[in-house]
VEXDREN-2710 file (C-alpha; in Angstrom, 1 decimal):
% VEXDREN-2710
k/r/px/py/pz
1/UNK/-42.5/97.6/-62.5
2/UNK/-43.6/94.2/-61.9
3/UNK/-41.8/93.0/-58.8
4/UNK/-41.1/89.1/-59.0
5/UNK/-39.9/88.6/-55.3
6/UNK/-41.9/90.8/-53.0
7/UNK/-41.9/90.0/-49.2
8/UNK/-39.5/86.7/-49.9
9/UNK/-36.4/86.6/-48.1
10/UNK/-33.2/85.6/-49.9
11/UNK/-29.2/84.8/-48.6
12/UNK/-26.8/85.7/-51.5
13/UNK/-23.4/84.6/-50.6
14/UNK/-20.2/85.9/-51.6
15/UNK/-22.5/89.3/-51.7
16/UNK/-20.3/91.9/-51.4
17/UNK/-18.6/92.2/-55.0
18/UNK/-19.1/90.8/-58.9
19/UNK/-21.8/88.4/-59.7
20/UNK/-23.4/88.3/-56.1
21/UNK/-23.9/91.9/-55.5
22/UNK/-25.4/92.2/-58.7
23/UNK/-27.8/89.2/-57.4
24/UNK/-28.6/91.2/-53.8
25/UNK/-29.3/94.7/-55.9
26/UNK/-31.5/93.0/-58.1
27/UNK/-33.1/90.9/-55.5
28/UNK/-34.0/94.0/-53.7
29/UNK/-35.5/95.9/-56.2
30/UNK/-37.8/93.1/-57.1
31/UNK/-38.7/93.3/-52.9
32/UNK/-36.7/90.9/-51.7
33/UNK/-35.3/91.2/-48.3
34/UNK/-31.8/90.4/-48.4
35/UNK/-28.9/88.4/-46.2
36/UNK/-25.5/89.9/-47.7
37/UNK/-22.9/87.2/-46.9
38/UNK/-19.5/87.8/-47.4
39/UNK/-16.1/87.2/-45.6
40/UNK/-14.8/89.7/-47.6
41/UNK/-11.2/88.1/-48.5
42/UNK/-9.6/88.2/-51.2
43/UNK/-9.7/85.9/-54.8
44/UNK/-7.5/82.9/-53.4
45/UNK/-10.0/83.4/-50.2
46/UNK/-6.9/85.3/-47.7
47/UNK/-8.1/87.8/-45.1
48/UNK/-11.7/89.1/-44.2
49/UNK/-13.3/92.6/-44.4
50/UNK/-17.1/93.2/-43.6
51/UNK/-16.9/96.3/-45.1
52/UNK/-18.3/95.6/-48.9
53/UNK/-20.9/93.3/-47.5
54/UNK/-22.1/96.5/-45.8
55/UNK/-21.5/98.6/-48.6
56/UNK/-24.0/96.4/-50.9
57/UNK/-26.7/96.3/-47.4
58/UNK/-26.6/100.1/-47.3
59/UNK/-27.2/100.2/-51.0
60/UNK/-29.9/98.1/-50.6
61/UNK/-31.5/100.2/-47.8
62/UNK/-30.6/103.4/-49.6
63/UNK/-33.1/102.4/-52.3
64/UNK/-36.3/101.5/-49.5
65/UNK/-35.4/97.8/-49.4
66/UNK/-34.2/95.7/-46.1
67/UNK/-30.9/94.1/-45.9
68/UNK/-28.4/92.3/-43.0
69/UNK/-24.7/91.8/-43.3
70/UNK/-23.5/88.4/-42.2
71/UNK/-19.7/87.4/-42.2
72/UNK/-19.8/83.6/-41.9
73/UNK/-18.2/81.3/-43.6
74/UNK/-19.9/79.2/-45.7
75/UNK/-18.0/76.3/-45.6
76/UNK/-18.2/76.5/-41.8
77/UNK/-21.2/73.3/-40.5
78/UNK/-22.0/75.7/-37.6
79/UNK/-21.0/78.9/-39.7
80/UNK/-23.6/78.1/-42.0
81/UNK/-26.6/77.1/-39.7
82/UNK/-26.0/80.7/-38.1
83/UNK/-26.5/82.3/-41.4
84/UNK/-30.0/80.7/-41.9
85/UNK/-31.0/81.2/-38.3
86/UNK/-30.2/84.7/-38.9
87/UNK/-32.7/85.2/-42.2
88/UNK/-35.8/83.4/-39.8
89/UNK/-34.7/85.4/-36.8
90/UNK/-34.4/88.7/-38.5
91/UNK/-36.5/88.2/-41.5
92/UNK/-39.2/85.7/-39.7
93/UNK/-38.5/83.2/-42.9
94/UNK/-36.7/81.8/-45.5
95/UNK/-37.8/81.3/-48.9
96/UNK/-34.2/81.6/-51.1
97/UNK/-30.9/80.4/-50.8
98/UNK/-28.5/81.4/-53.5
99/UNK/-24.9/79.8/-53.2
100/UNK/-22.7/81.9/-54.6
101/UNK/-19.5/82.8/-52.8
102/UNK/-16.2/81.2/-54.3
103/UNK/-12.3/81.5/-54.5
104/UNK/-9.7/80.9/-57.1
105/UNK/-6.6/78.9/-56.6
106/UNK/-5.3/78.2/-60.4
107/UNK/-2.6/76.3/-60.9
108/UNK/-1.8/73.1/-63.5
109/UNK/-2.5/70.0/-61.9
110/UNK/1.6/68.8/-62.0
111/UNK/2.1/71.9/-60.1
112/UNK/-1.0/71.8/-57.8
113/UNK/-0.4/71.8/-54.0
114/UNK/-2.5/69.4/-51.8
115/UNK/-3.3/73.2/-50.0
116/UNK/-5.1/74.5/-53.0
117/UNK/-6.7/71.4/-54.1
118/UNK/-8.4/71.5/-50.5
119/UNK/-9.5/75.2/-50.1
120/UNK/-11.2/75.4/-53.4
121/UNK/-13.2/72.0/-52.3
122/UNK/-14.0/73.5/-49.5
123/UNK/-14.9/76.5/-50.4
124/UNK/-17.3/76.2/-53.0
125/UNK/-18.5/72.6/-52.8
126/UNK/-18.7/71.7/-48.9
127/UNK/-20.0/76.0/-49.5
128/UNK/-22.9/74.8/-51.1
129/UNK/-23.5/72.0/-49.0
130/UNK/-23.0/73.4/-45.8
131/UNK/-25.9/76.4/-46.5
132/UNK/-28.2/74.3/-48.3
133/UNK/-28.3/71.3/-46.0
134/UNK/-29.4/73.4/-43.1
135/UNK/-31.9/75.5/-45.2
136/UNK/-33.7/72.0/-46.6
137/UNK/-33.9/71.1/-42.6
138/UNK/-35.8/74.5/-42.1
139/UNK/-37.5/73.9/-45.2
140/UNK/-38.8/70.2/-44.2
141/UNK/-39.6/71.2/-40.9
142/UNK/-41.8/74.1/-42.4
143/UNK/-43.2/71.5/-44.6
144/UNK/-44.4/69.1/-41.7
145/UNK/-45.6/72.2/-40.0
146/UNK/-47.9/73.6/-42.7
147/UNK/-48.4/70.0/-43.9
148/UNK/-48.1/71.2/-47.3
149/UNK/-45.5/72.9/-49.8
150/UNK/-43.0/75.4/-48.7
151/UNK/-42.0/77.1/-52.4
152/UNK/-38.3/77.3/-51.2
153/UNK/-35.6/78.4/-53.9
154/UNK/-31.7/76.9/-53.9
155/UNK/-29.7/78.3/-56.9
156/UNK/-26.3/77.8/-56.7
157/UNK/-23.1/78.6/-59.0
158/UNK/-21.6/76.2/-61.4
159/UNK/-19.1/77.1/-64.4
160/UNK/-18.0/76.7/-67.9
161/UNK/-14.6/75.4/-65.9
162/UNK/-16.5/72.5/-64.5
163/UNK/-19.8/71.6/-66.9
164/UNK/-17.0/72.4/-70.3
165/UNK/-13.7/71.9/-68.5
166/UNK/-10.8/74.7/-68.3
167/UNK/-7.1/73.6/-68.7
168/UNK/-5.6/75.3/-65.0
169/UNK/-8.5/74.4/-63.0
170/UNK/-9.1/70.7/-62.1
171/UNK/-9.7/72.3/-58.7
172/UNK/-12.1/74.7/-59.3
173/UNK/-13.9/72.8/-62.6
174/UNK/-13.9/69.4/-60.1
175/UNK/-15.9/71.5/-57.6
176/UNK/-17.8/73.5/-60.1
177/UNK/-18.7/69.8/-61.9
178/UNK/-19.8/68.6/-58.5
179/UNK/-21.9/71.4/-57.8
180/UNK/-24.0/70.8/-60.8
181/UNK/-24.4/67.0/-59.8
182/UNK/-25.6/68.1/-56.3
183/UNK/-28.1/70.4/-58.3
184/UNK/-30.1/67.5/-60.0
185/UNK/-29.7/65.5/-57.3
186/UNK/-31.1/67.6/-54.5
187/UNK/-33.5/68.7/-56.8
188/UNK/-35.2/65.3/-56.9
189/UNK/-34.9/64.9/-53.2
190/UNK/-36.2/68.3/-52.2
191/UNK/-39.0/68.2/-54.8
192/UNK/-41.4/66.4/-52.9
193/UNK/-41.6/69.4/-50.1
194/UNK/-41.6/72.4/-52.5
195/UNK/-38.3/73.3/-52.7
196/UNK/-36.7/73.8/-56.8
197/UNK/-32.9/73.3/-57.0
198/UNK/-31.5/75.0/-60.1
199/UNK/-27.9/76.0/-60.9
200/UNK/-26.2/79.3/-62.7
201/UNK/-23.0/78.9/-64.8
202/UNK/-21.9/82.9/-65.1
203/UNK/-20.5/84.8/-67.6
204/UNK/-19.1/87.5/-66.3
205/UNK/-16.0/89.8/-66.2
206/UNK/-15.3/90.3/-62.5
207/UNK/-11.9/90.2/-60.3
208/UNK/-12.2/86.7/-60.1
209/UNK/-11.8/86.1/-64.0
210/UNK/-10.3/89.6/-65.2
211/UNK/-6.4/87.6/-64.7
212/UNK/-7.6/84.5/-67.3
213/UNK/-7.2/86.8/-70.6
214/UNK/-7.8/90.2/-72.0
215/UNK/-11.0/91.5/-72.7
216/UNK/-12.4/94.3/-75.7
217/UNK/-14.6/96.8/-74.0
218/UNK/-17.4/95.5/-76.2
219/UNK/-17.4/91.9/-74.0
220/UNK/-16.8/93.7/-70.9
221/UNK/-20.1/95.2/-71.6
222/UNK/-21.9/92.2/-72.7
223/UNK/-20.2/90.6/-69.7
224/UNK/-21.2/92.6/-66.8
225/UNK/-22.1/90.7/-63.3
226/UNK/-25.6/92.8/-64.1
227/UNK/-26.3/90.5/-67.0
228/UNK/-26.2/87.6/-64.5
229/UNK/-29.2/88.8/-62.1
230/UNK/-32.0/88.5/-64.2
231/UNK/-31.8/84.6/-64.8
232/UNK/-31.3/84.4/-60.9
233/UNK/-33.8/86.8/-59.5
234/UNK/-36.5/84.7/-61.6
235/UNK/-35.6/81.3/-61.1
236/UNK/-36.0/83.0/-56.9
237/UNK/-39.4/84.0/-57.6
238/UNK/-42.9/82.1/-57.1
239/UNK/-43.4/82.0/-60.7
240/UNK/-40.2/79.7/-61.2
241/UNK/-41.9/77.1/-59.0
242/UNK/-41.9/74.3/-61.6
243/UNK/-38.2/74.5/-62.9
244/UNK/-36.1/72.5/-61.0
245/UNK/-32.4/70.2/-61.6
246/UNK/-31.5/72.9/-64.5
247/UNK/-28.4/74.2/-65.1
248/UNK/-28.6/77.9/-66.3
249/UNK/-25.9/79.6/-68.4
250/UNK/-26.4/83.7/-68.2
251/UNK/-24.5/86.2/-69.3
252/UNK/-21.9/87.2/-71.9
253/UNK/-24.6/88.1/-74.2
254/UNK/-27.0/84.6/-73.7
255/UNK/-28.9/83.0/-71.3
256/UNK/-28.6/79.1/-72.3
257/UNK/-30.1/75.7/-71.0
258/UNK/-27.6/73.2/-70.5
259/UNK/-28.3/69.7/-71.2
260/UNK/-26.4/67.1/-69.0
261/UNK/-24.5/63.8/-69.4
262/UNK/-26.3/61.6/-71.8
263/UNK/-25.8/57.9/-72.3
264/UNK/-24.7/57.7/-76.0
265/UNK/-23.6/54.7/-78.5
266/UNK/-23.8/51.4/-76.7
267/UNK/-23.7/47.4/-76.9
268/UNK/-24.0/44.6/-74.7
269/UNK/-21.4/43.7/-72.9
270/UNK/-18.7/41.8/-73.2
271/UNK/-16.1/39.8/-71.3
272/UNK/-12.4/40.2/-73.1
273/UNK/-11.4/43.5/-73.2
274/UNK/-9.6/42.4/-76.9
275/UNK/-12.9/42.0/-78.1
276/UNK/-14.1/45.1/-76.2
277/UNK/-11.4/47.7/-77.9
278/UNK/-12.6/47.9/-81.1
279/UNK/-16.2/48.6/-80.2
280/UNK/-15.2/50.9/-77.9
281/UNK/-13.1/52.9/-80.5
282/UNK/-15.9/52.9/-82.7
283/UNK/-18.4/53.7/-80.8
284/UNK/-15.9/57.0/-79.6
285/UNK/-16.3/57.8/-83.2
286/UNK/-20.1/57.2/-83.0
287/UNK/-20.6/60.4/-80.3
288/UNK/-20.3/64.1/-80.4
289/UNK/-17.1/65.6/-79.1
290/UNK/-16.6/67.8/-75.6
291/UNK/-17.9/71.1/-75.8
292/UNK/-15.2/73.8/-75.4
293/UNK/-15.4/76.8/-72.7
294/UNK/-18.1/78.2/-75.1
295/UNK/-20.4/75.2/-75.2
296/UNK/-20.4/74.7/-79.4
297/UNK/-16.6/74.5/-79.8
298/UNK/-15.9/71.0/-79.9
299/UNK/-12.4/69.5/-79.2
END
């Protein structure tokens, strides 16, 4: 087998169950070394237990690969320096960063507390941020060191909830939305040193999504975390070193390029918004519709 990620060293986070084990296994059986992050709480992000995190590192080492467990949190500024010191001190160097850990807090926005609002944010957007600020420091000091490219990998997790829009979740979608935004925007900035900034939008039945509705057994199948894994593990690899600011969906039977926010009908502007509401109606008229959660529905 033709292993796309020998000798690189990767951080999955949010490694210990679904969607980001499935990213560590695969990882290491292309020859990755691994970081398994995890706090190990539970969906709405309560408690902490190291104990999957080392359940997926023992796997990994079971099979001949090398894995560490780390239990920061992501959203944590010094929390997430420690986890990338930890890949360079134990590892010797850091080539992949793979955001993935998350929480769920659903609740309809009349209903919404100012509490859950907060801890998804934090979670998963200030959860990217945190990780991948202090890898792109390591990465650009690399850079200046070697004078030259580094070939550094950030893929982070988006959703259907944020790029489509899911009625339940302005928390989660906002973050999800933002995530993607930060993907082609730190993939223009990082560009220049080596680094590629892509983004996955899952498909997956896992704990996080088995409460939203029921499922046959034939999309559980085609909805396995496993399907997730291939899309990531390539976009880690050296070969993947010219896609960058994509948005990836995988799984659920497809693996899809999204295309982003385009600027559609238009006209020069005007001053009175009388004059303005007309055009504006027809030129809503004029554009396609929102995608629905499967990206061709259209409201």
């Amino acid at each position: 087998m033709t292993r796309l990620c020998e000798d690189r060293v990767a951080i999955v986070t949010g490694a210990a169950r679904g969607v980001g084990r499935e990213h560590a296994l695969l990882l290491a059986k292309h020859g990755a070394k691994v970081v398994v992050n995890d706090l190990g709480g539970a969906v709405d992000g309560s408690g902490a237990d190291k104990t999957p995190a080392q359940g997926v590192a023992d796997e990994i080492i079971a099979m001949g690969g090398e894995a560490v467990v780390n239990g920061d949190d992501v959203s944590s500024w010094d929390g997430a320096k420690n986890m990338i010191d930890q890949a360079v001190e134990t590892f010797g160097k850091l080539d992949v960063l793979i955001n993935n850990a998350g929480i769920l807090r659903d609740r309809m926005l009349v209903n919404m507390s100012e509490e859950e609002w907060d801890s998804v944010i934090q979670v998963h957007l200030k959860g990217t941020f945190a990780p991948s600020r202090h890898a792109a420091a390591y990465w650009r000091g690399l850079s200046k060191e070697t004078d030259g490219p580094v070939d550094g990998r950030i893929i982070n997790t988006t959703s259907t909830s944020g790029i489509y829009g899911n009625i339940g979740q302005t928390n989660y979608g906002a973050a999800k939305a933002g995530i993607a935004a930060f993907t082609v925007i730190a993939a223009r900035e990082l560009r220049r040193i080596g680094v590629t900034v892509n983004a996955i939008s899952p498909s997956a039945y896992t704990r996080m999504t088995d409460s939203l509705r029921e499922y046959t057994e034939e999309e559980i199948e085609w909805r396995l975390p496993s399907w997730v894994a291939p899309a990531v593990v390539y976009l880690a690899s050296a070969e993947a070193h010219d896609i960058s600011g994509r948005v990836i969906q995988a799984g659920g039977g497809m693996v899809a390029v999204c295309e982003g926010w385009r600027r559609g009908a238009e006209m020069e502007q005007v001053a009175d918004p009388v004059e303005l509401g007309p055009h504006l109606r027809e030129m809503c008229g004029q554009v396609r519709k929102n995608s629905g959660m499967d990206g061709l529905e259209l409201d």
